[in-house]
N, C-alpha and C positions, 0 to 999 in steps of 0.2 A: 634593652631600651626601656621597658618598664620599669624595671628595678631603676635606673636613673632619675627616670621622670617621676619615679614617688617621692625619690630624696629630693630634686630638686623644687618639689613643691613644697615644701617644706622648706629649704631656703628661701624660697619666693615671700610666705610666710611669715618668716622671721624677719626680712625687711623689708616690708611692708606693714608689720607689726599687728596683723590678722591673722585670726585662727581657725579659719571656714574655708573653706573654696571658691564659694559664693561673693565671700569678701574681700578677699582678694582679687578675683577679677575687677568686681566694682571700684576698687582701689586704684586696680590699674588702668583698666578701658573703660570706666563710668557704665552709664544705666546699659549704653546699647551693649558692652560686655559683659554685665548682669544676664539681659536679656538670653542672648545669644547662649551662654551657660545652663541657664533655669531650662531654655531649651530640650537644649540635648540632655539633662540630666533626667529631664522626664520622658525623652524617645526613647532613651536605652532601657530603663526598666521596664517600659510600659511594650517595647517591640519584644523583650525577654518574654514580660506574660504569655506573650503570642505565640511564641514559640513551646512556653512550658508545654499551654495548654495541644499543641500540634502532638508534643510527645505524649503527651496524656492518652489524647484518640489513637495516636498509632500503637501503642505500646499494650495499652489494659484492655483492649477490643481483643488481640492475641491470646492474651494471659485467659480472657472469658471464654475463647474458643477453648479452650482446652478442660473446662469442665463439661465432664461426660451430658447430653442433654441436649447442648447449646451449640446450633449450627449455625450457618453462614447466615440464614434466614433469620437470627434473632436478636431481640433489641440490642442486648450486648454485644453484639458484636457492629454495633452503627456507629461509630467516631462520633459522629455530631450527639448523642443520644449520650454517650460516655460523656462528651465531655460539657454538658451542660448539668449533667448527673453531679459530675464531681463538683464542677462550679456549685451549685446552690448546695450540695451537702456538707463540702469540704471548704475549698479555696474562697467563698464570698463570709462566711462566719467565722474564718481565722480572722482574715484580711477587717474584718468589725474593729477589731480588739484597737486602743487606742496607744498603750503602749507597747510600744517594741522588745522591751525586756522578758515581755511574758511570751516569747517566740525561740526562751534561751533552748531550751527543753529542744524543741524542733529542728533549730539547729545542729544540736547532737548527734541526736536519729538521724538527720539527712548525709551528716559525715563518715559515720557506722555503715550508709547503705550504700554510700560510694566507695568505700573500699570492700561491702561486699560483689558489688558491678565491676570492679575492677580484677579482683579474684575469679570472677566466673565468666571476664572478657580474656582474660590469661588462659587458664586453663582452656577454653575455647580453640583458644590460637593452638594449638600442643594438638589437640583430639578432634578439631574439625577443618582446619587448614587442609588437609591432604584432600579434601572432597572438595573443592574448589579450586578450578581450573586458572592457570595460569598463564598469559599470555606473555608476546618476547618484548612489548612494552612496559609492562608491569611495572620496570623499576627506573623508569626515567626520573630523575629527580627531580624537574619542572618544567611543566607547561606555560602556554602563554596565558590561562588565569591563573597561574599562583601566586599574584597579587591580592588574587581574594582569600587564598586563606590566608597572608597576612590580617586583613578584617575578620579574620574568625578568631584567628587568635588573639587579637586584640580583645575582643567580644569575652574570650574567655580569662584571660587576663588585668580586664580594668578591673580598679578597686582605689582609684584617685578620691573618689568621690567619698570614699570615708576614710580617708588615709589622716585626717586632720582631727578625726574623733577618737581613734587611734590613737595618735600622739601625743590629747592630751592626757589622755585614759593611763600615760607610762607613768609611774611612780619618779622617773626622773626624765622629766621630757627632752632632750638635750640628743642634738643633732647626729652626734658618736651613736647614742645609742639606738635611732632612728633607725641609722644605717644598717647597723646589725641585724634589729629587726626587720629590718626589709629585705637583706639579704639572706638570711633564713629562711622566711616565709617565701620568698619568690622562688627559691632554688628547690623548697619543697614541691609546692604549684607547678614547676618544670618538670619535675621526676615524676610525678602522679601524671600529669600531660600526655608527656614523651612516650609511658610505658602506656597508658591509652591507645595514644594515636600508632605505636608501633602496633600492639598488638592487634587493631582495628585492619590494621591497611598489608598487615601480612597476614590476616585472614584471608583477607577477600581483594586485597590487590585492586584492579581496577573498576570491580565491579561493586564497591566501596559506597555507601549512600551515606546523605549528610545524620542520618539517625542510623547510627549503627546497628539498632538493635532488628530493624528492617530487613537487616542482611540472614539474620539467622531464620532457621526453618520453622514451620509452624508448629512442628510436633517435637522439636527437641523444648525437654523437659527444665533441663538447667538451664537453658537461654527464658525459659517462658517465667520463672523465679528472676532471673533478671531483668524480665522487661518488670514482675509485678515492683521489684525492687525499686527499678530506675521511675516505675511511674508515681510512687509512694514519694521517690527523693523531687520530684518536679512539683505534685501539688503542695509538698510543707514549706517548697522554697516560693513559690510564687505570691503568697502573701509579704514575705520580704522586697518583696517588688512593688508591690503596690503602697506597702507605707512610701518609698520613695517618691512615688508619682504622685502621690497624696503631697506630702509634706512637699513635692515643690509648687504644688497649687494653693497649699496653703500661704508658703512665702508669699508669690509673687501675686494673688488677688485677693486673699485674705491678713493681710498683716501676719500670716504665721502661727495664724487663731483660727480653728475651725467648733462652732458651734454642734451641737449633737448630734441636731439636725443636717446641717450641711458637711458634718463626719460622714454621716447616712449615706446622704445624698450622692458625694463627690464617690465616695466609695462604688456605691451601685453604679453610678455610669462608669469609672473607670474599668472595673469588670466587664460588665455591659460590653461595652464598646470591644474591648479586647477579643471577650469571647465571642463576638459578632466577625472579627475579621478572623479568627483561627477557625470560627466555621464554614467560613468563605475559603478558604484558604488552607491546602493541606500541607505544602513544599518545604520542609524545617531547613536544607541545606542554603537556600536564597533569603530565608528570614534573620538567618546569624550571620549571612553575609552584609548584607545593607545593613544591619543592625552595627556588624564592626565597621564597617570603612562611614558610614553616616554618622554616629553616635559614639563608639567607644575609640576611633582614634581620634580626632579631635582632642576627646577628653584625657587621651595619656599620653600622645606627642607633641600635638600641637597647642593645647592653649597653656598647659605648664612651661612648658617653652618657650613660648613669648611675653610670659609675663616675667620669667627669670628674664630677659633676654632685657625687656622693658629697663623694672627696676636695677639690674647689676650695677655695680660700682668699678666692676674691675675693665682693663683695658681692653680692649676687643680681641686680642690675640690670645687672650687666659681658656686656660684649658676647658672653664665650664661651659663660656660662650661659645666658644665651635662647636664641642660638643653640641649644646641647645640647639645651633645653625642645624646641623647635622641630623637632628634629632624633627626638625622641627621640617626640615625640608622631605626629609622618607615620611612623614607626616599626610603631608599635606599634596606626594607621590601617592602614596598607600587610598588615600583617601577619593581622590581625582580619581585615577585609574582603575582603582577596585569600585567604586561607582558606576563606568562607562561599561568595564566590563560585565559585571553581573546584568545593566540592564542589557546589555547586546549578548550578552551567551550564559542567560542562565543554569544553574546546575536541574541538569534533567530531576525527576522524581519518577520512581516506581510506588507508588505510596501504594499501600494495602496487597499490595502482589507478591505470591511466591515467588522468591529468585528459580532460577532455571537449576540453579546444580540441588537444590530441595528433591529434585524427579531425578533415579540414575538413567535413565534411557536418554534425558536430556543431557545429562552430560557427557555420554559418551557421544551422541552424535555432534554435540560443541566441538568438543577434543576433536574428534574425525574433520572439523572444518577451519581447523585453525591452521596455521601456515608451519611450516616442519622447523 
């Protein structure tokens, strides 16, 4: 579905004869469709920060427990302490920088470090699967919320939002080769995913949290290079987040001009604000969920969809408009119902707590009470 709705925004695009996202909506649904865009393109990055920073506290408070010295008792190891630490030393003086090109570097490094988290979530699955207990549920395919992790993986999958900077960035921008590239790129994104999400949930089966890296024990050594890993890859990416939320305050109440001073300005409160509600707030698995079914489908099912839907030339039975129907309807399902449900049954949190199979005495008395 994704892979459709980037090509099709792109056709949307092309006739309409706009090269933004932004302009094309306004193209099609005037200001209040502006509106309604600038929106969500500034909840999803700026609910992302929220999250970065949640992995941040959970993640590098672990990594600090494990240098010799440093107990339960000390500042490193306090989430809120960590993660106002990294804010003002790290994530607020990237996030300064005015252009985006000089964050190429960062990029890199955070690609490098996700394929080393993926390497030592594998290996994982292989050498510590057998120490966690498995129930005769374990492998149900789907629950009645697995409409929310439709919204998570959306969450994880939008990239509408610069799919037009992209396109003009091709040496031949032209619609063939669009496709390609999308098709590449998204089938990559699926296999990096998949082998993720496989190797996450046949660790730990039920007992599975929306940060994975929660699941592991506090003294295993390779998981604690993983958490420093994954927390290194979360602060170089959250500045990427906040040019966005910048640059849409920029459009929409500054002309698309921000002066020095109000770079400063806007900058420090969007931080601010963010890391105000991730220190309120520890739960990562409910914040990538309303983040996907509020913010990122919208933004890859349903408003690419209805603007192809809008301008099309062709007769209503043509293969692209059903599709769009089709597309635009699990849309605007996904969204309604991954809404109701996340707020009526959130996903629990264990945040900060040893899992039970960490102790073997607990596990085997688990094992002793499970059903034969």
């Amino acid at each position: 579905l994704t892979d459709y709705s980037i090509i099709l925004l792109i056709k949307g695009g092309n006739l309409s004869n706009t090269n933004t996202y932004q302009e094309l909506v306004r193209r099609t649904y005037g200001l209040v469709g502006y509106l309604i865009l600038s929106t969500l393109q500034f909840l999803y990055p700026f609910i992302a920060m929220i999250s970065y920073n949640i992995i941040t506290g959970d993640t590098l408070t672990k990594v600090f427990q494990r240098i010799p010295g440093v107990g339960l008792d000390n500042v490193l190891t306090d989430r809120h302490f960590i993660i106002l630490l990294t804010t003002i030393i790290f994530t607020l003086p990237i996030s300064l920088y005015r252009d985006i090109a000089k964050l190429g570097k960062v990029s890199l490094i955070s690609l490098i470090l996700t394929i080393v988290i993926l390497i030592i979530v594998m290996v994982r699955t292989v050498t510590f699967s057998p120490q966690v207990p498995k129930s005769e549920n374990a492998w149900i395919f789907a629950k009645s919320n697995a409409v929310q992790a439709v919204g998570v993986m959306s969450f994880a999958f939008i990239c509408n939002h610069n799919s037009f900077l992209i396109y003009g960035s091709l040496e031949e921008p032209t619609l063939k080769n669009w496709s390609r590239i999308t098709h590449v790129s998204v089938s990559i994104a699926v296999v990096i995913s998949v082998v993720f999400a496989a190797c996450g949930y046949m660790t730990f089966t039920e007992y599975t949290e929306g940060d994975i890296f929660e699941n592991y024990c506090r003294d295993d050594n390779l998981a604690t290079f993983g958490r420093f890993c994954y927390g290194v890859t979360v602060i170089l990416t959250f500045p990427l987040e906040c040019f966005v939320t910048r640059e849409v305050i920029a459009n929409v109440f500054f002309h698309g001009n921000l002066s020095t001073f109000f770079h400063i300005v806007v900058t420090v409160v969007i931080i601010a604000v963010a890391t105000g509600v991730s220190l309120a707030y520890d739960c990562l698995g409910i914040v990538l969920e309303l983040n996907g079914v509020l913010s990122a489908t919208p933004l890859v099912f349903i408003i690419p969809t209805a603007c192809y839907l809008r301008l099309s030339k062709e007769r209503w039975n043509h293969s692209d408009n059903l599709i769009s129907c089709l597309i635009l309807a699990v849309g605007v399902l996904v969204m309604t119902a991954g809404f109701v449900l996340t707020v009526l049954h959130p996903q629990e949190c264990s945040h900060g707590k040893e899992m039970f199979y960490c102790f073997p005495s607990n596990v085997s008395f688990h094992n002793s009470t499970l059903p034969p």
